[in-house]
VEXSE-150614 format. One record per atom (N, C-alpha, C): residue number from 0; atom name; x, y, z. Coordinates in nm, 3 decimals, padded with zeros to 5 digits. Layout:
{rec NUM, "CA", {X, Y, Z}} ...
This chain:
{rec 0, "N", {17.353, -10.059, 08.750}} {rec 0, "CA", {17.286, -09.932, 08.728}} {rec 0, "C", {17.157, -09.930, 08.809}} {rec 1, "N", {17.133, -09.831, 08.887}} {rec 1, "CA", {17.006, -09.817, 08.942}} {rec 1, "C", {16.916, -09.760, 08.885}} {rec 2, "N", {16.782, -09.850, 08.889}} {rec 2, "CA", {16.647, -09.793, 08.826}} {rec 2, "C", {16.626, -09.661, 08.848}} {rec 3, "N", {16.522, -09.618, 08.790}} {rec 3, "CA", {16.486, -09.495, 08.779}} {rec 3, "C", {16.343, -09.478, 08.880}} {rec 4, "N", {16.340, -09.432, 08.991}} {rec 4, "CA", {16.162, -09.442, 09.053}} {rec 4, "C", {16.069, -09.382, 08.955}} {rec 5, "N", {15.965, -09.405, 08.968}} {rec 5, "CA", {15.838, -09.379, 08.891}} {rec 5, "C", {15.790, -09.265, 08.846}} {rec 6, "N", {15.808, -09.207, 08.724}} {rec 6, "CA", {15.719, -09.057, 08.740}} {rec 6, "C", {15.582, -09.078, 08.808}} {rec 7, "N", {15.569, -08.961, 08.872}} {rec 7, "CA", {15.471, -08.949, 08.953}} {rec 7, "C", {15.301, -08.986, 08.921}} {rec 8, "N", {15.328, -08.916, 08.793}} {rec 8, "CA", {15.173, -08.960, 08.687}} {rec 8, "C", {15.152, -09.136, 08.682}} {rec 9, "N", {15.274, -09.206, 08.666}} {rec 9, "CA", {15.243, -09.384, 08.646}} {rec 9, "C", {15.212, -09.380, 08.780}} {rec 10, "N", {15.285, -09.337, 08.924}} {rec 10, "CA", {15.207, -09.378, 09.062}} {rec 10, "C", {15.098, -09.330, 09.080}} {rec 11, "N", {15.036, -09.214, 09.043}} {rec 11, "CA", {14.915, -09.202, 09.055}} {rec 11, "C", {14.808, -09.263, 09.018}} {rec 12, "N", {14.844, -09.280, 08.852}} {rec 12, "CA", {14.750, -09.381, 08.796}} {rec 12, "C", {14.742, -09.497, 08.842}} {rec 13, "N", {14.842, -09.554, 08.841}} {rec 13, "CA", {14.811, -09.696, 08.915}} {rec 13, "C", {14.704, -09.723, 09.060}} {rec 14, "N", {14.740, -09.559, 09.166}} {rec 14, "CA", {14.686, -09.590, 09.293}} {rec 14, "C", {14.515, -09.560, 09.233}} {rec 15, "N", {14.541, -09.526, 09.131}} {rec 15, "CA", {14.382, -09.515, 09.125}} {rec 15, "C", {14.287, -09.635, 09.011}} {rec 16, "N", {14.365, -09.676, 08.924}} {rec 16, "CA", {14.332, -09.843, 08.899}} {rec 16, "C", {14.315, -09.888, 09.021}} {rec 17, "N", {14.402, -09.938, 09.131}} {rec 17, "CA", {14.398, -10.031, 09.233}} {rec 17, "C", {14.283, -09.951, 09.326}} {rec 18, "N", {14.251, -09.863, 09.384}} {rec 18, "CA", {14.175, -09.791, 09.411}} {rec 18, "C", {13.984, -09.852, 09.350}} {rec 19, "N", {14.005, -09.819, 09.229}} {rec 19, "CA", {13.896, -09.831, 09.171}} {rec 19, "C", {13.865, -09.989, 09.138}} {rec 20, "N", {14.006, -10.067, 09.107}} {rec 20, "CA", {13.959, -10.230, 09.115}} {rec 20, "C", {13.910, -10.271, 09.279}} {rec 21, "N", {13.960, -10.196, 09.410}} {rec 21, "CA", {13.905, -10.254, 09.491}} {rec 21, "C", {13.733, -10.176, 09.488}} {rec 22, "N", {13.697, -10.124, 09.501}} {rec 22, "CA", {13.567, -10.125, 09.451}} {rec 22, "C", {13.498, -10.157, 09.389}} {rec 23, "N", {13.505, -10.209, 09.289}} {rec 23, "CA", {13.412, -10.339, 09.245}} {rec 23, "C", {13.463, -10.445, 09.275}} {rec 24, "N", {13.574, -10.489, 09.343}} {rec 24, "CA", {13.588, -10.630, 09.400}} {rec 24, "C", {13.488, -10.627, 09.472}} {rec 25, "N", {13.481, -10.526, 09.615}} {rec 25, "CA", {13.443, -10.518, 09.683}} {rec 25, "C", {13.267, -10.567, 09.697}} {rec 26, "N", {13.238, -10.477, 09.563}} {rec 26, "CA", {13.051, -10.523, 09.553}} {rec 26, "C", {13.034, -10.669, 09.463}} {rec 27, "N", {13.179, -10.663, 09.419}} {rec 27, "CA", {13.127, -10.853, 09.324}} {rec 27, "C", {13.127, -10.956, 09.484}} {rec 28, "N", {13.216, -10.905, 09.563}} {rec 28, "CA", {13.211, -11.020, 09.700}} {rec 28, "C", {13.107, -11.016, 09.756}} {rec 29, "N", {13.047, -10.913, 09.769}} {rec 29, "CA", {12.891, -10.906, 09.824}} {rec 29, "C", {12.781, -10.970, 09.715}} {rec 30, "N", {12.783, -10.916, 09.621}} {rec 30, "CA", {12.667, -11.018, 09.540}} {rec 30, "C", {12.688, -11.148, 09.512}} {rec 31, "N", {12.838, -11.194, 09.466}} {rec 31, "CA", {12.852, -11.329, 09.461}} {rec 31, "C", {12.895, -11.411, 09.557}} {rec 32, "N", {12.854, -11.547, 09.504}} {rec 32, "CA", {12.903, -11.664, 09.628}} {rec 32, "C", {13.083, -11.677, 09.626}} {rec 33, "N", {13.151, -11.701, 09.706}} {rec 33, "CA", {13.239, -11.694, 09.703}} {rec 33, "C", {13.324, -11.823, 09.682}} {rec 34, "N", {13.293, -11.871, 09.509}} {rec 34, "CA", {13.358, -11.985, 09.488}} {rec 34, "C", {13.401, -11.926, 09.304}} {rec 35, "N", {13.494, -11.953, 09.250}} {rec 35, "CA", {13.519, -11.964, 09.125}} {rec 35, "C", {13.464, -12.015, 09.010}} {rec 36, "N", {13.380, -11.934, 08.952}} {rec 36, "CA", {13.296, -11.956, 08.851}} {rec 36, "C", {13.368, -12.054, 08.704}} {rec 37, "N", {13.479, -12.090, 08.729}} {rec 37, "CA", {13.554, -12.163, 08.606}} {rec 37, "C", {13.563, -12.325, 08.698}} {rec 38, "N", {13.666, -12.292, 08.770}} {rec 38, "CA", {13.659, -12.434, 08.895}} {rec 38, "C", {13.604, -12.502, 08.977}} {rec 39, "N", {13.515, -12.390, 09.014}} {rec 39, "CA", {13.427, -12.441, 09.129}} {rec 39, "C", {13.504, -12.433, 09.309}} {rec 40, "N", {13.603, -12.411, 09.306}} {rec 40, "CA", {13.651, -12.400, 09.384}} {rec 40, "C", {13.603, -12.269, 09.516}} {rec 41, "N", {13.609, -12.325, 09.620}} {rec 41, "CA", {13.524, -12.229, 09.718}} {rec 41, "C", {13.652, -12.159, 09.765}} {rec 42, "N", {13.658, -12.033, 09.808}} {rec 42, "CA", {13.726, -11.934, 09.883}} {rec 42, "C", {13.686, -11.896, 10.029}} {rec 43, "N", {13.756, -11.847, 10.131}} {rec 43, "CA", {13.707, -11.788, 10.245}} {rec 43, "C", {13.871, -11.757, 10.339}} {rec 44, "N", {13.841, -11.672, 10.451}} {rec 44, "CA", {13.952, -11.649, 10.497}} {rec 44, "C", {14.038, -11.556, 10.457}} {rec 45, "N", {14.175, -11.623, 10.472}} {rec 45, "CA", {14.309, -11.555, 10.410}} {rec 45, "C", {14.275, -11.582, 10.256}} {rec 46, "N", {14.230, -11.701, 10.222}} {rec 46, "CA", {14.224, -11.750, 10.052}} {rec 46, "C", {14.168, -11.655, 09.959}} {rec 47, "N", {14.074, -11.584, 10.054}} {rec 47, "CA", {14.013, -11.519, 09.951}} {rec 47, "C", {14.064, -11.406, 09.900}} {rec 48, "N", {14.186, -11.336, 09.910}} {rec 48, "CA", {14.245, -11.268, 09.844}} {rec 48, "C", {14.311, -11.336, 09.703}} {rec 49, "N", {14.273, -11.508, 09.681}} {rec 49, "CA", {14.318, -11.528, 09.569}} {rec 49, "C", {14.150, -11.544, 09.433}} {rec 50, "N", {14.115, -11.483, 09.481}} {rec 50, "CA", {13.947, -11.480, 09.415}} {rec 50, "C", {13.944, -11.345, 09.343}} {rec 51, "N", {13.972, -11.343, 09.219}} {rec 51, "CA", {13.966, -11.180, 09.185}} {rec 51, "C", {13.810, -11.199, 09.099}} {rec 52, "N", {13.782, -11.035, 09.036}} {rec 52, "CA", {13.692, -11.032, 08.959}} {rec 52, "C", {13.750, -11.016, 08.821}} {rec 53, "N", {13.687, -11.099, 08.764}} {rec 53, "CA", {13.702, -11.110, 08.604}} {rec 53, "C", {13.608, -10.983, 08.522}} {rec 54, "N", {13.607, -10.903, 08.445}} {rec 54, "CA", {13.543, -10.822, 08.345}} {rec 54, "C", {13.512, -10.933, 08.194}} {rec 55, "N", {13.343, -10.992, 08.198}} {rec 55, "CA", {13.364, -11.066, 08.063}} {rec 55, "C", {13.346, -11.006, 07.957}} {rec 56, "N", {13.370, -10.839, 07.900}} {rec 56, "CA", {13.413, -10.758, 07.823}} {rec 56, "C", {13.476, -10.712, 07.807}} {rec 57, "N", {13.586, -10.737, 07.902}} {rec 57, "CA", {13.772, -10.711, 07.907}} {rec 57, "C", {13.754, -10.572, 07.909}} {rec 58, "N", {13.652, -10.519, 07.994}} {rec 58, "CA", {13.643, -10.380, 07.957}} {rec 58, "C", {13.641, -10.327, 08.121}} {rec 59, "N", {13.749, -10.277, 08.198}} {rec 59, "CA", {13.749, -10.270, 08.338}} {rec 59, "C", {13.721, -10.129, 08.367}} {rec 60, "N", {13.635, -10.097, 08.284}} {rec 60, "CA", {13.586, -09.896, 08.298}} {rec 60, "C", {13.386, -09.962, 08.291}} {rec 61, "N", {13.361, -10.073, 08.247}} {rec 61, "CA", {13.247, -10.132, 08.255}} {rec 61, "C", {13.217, -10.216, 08.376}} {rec 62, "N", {13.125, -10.126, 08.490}} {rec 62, "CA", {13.112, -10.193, 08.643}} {rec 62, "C", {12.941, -10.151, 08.675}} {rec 63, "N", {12.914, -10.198, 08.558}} {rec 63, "CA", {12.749, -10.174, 08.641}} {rec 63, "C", {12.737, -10.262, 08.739}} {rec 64, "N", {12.631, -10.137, 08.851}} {rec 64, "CA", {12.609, -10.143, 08.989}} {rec 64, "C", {12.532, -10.324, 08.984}} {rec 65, "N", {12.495, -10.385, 08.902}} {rec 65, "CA", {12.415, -10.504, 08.907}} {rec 65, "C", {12.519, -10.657, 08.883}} {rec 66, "N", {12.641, -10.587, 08.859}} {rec 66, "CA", {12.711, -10.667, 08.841}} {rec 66, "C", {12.734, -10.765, 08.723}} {rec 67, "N", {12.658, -10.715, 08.613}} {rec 67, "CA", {12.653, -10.819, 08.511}} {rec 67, "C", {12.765, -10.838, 08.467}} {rec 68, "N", {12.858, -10.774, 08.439}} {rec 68, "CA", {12.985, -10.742, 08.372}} {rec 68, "C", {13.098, -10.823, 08.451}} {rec 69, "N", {13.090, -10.878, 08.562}} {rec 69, "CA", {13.216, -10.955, 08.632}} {rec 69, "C", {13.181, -11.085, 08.682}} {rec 70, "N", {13.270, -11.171, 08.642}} {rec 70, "CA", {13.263, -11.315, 08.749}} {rec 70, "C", {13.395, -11.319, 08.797}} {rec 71, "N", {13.313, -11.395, 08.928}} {rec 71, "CA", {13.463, -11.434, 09.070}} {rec 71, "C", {13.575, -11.518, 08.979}} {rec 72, "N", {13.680, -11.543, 08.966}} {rec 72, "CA", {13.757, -11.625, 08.881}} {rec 72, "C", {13.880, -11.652, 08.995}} {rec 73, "N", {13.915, -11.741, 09.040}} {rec 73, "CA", {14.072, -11.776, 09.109}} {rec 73, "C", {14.152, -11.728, 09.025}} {rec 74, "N", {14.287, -11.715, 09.076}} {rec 74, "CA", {14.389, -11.642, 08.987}} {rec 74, "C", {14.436, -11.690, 08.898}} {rec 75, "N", {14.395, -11.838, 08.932}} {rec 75, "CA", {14.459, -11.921, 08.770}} {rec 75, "C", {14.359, -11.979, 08.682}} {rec 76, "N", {14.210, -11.937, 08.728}} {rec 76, "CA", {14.159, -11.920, 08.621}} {rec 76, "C", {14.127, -11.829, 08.555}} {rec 77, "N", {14.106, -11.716, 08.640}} {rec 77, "CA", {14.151, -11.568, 08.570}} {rec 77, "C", {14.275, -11.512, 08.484}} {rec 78, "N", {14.395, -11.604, 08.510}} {rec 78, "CA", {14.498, -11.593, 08.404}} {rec 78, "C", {14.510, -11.691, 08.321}} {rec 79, "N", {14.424, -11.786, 08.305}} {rec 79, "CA", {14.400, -11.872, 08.198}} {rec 79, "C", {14.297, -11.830, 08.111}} {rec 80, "N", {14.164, -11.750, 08.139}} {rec 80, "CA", {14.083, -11.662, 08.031}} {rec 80, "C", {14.145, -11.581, 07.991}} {rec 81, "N", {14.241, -11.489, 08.018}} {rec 81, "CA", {14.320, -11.394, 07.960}} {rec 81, "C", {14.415, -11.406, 07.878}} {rec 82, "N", {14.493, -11.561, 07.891}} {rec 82, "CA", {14.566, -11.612, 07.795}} {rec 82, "C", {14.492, -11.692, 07.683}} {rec 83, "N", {14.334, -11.765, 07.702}} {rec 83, "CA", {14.279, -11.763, 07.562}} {rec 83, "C", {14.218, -11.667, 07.543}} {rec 84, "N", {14.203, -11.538, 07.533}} {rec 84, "CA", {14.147, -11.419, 07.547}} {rec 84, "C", {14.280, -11.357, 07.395}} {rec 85, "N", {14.446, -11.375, 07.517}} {rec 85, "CA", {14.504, -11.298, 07.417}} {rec 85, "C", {14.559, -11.384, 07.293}} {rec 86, "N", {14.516, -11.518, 07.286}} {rec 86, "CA", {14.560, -11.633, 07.149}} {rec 86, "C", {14.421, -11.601, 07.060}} {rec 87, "N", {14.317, -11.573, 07.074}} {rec 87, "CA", {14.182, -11.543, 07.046}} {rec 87, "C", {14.225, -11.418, 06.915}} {rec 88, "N", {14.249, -11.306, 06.997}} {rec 88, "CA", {14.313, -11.200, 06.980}} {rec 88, "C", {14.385, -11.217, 06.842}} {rec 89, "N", {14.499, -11.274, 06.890}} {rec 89, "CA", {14.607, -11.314, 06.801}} {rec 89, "C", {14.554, -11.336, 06.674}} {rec 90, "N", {14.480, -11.448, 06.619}} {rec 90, "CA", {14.408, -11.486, 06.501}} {rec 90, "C", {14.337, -11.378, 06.457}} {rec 91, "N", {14.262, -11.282, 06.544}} {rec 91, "CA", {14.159, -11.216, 06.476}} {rec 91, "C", {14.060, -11.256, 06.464}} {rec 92, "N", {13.919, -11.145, 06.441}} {rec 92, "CA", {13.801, -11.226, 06.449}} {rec 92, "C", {13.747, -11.271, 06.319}} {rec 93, "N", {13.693, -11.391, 06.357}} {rec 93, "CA", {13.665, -11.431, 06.250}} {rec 93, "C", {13.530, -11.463, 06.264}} {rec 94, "N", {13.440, -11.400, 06.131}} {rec 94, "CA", {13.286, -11.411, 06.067}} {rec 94, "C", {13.252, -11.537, 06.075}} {rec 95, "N", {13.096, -11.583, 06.117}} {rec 95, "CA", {13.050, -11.677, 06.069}} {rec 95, "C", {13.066, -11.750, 05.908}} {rec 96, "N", {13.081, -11.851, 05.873}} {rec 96, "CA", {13.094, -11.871, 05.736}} {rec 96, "C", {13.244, -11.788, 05.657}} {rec 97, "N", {13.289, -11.749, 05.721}} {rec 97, "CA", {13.463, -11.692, 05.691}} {rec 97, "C", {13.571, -11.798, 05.732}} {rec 98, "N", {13.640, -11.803, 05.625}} {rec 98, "CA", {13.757, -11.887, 05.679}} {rec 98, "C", {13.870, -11.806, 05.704}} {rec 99, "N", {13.925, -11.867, 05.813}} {rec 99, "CA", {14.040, -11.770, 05.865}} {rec 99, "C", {14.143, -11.755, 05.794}} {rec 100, "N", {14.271, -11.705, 05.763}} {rec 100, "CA", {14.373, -11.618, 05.691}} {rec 100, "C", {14.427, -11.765, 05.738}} {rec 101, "N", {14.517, -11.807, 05.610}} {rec 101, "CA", {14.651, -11.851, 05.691}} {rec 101, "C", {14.661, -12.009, 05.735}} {rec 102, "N", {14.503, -12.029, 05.716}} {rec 102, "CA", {14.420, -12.151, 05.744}} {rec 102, "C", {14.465, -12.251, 05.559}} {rec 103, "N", {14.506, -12.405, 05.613}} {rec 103, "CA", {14.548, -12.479, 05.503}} {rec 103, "C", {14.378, -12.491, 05.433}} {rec 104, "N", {14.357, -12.534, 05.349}} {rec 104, "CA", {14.232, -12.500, 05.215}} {rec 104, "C", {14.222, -12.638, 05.167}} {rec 105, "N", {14.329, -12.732, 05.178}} {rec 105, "CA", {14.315, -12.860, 05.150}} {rec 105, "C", {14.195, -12.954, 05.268}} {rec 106, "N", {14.194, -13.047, 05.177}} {rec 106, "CA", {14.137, -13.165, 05.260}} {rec 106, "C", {14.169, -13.283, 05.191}} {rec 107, "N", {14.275, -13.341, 05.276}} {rec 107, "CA", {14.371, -13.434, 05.221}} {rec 107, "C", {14.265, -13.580, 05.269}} {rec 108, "N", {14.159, -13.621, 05.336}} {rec 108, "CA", {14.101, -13.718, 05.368}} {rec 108, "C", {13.896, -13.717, 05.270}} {rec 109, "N", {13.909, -13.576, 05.152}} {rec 109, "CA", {13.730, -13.557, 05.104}} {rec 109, "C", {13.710, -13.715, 05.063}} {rec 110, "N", {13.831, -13.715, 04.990}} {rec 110, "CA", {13.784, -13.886, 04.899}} {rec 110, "C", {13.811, -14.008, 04.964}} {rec 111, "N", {13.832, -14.016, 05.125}} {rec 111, "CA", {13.874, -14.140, 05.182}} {rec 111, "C", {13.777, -14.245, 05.163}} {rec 112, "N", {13.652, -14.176, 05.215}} {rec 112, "CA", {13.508, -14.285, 05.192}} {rec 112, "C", {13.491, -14.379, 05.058}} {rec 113, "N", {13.560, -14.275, 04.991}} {rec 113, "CA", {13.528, -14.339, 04.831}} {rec 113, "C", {13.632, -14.459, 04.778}} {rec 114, "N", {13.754, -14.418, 04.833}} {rec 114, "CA", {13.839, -14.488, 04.835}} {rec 114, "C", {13.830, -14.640, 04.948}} {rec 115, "N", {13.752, -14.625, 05.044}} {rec 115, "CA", {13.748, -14.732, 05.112}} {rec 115, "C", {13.627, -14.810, 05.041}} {rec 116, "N", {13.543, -14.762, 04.979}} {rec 116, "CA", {13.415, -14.852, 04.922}} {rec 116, "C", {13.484, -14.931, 04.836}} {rec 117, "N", {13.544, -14.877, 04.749}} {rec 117, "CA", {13.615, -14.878, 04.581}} {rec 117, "C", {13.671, -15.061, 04.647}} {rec 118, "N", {13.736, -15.040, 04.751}} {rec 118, "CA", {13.822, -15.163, 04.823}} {rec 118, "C", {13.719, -15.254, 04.857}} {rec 119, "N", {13.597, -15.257, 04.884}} {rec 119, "CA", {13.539, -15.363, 04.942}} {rec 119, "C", {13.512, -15.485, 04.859}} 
């Protein structure tokens, strides 16, 4: 069976995500050094098309002109924050002093200490 091509509205949108992500790539390459803020790893050349910008508010409509909002990330460390990003997610947030849902309540080792004195 052959696919269906794209309504026109998903190609548009997209050319204008990609559109609008190359513009702030564009000014994170100018303000930053061009090495990976997770690895350390330096970029240049052909390579550097594997250097994207990261959003650290997962929020890619947030591009102030100063750049606070993005670090350079390689692609596999940029898809490794996004995968503890979406396990993060998963759990839910959890409060200072809150214990998480789901979380065991025991503590099968409180009385070990006591039990090892008791032996001496």
């Amino acid at each position: 069976m052959k696919r269906a091509d794209k309504p026109a509205a998903l190609t548009e949108a997209q050319r204008e995500r990609e559109k609008r992500a190359q513009s702030y790539r564009e000014q994170a390459l100018k303000l930053y050094p061009w090495v990976c803020g997770a690895c350390g790893r330096e970029f240049s050349g052909k390579k550097l098309r594997d250097l994207t910008v990261h959003h650290k508010d997962h929020n890619h409509d947030n591009n102030p002109p100063d750049g606070s909002n993005w670090e350079l990330l390689c692609i596999y460390c940029h898809d490794n924050q996004h995968d503890r990003q979406s396990v993060a997610d998963s759990y839910g947030a959890i409060r200072p002093g809150e214990k998480p849902e789901g979380v065991a309540s025991s503590t099968p080792f409180a009385s070990l200490g006591d039990l090892l004195k008791a032996k001496k």
